[in-house]
N, C-alpha and C positions, 0 to 999 in steps of 0.2 A: 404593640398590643392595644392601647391607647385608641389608637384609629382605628382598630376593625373593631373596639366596643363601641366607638363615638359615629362611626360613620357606615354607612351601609354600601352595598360593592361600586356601586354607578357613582356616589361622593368621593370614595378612595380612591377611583380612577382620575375623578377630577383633582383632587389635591396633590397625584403620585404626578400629574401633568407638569406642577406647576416648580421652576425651580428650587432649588435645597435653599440657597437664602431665603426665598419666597416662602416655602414650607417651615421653615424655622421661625419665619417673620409668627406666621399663622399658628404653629406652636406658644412661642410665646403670647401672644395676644388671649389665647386659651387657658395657658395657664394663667394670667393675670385675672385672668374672669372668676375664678376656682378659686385661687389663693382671696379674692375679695368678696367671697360668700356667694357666688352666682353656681346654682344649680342647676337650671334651666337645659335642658338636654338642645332643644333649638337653639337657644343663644350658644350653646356651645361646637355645637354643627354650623352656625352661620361665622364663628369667628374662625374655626378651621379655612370654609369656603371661603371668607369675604375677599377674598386676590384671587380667589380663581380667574377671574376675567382679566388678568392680567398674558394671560395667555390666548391667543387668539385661535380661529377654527382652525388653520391647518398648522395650531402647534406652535405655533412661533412665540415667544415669550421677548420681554423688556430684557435686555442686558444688564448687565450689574452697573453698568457704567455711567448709564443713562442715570441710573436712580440719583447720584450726586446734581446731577445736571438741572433735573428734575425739580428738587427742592430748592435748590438755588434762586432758580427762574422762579417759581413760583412764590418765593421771599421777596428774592430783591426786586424781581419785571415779571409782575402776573402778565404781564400784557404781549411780551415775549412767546413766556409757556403758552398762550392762548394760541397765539397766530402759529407758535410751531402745533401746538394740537390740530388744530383746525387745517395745517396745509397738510401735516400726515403722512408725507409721501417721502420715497428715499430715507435719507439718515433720519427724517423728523416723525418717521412712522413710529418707532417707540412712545413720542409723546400723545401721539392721539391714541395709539394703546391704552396707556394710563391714562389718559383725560377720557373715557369710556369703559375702562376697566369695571368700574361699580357696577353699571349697568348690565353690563356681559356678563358680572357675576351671578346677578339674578338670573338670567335670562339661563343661563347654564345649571346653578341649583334647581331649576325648576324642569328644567329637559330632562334631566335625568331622575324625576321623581322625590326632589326632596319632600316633606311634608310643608305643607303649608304654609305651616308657622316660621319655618327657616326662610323660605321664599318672603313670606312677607318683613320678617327681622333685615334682609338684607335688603329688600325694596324702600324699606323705613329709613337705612343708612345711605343707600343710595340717594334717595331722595330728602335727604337731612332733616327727615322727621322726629320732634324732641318726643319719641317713645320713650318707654324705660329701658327696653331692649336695646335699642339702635344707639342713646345717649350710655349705654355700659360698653356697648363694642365700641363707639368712638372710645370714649377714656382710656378702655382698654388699648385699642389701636393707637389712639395719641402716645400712651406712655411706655410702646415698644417701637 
């Protein structure tokens, strides 16, 4: 019930895309918004969406497996995570998935019509702008 009052039909199709971990990630991050006095109807549309781009055009989504891999690399050898982002192909396509995910996320909120202000909340994260919006969904996203 939650989703069909927070999201409109073209968003709920984006978020039903995205795997059940993914989608619970993106629950949680929601509710942390909420439980921390964020009323904001867009910031809470943009924390649903913000991993949609995690999923690519013809469907294909990051494996669960990958995600340890993921953060690993990107702790102990950003340098690692980069060069497998950047080569992308075969097994290392997951990682340029997620090292472009953010961007896809916009670019997807906004294809399907979200309003504005969500397009621009996640364009602010994407591009690590200290909004008040974009700096509530990181904290929120950090602390899930």
């Amino acid at each position: 019930m939650l989703l069909v009052r927070a999201l409109s039909d073209p968003q709920l199709l984006l978020f039903e895309r995205m795997p059940r971990f993914v989608q619970r990630h993106s629950l949680n991050v929601y509710h942390t918004l909420v439980r921390t006095g964020h009323t904001n109807p867009y910031l809470l549309q943009a924390a649903l969406l913000h991993d949609c781009g995690k999923v690519d055009e013809e469907g294909r989504a990051i494996p669960l497996l990958y995600y340890g891999l993921i953060v690993l690399l990107q702790h102990y050898a950003p340098g690692w995570y980069e060069r497998a982002a950047r080569n992308g192909s075969g097994v290392l396509y997951p990682f340029a998935l997620h090292a472009s995910h953010e961007k896809r996320s916009v670019a997807y909120a906004e294809s399907v019509g979200s309003h504005p202000d969500v397009v621009r909340i996640l364009r602010d994260y994407a591009e690590q702008r200290a909004t008040p919006c974009a700096q509530a969904l990181r904290a929120a996203d950090d602390a899930n």
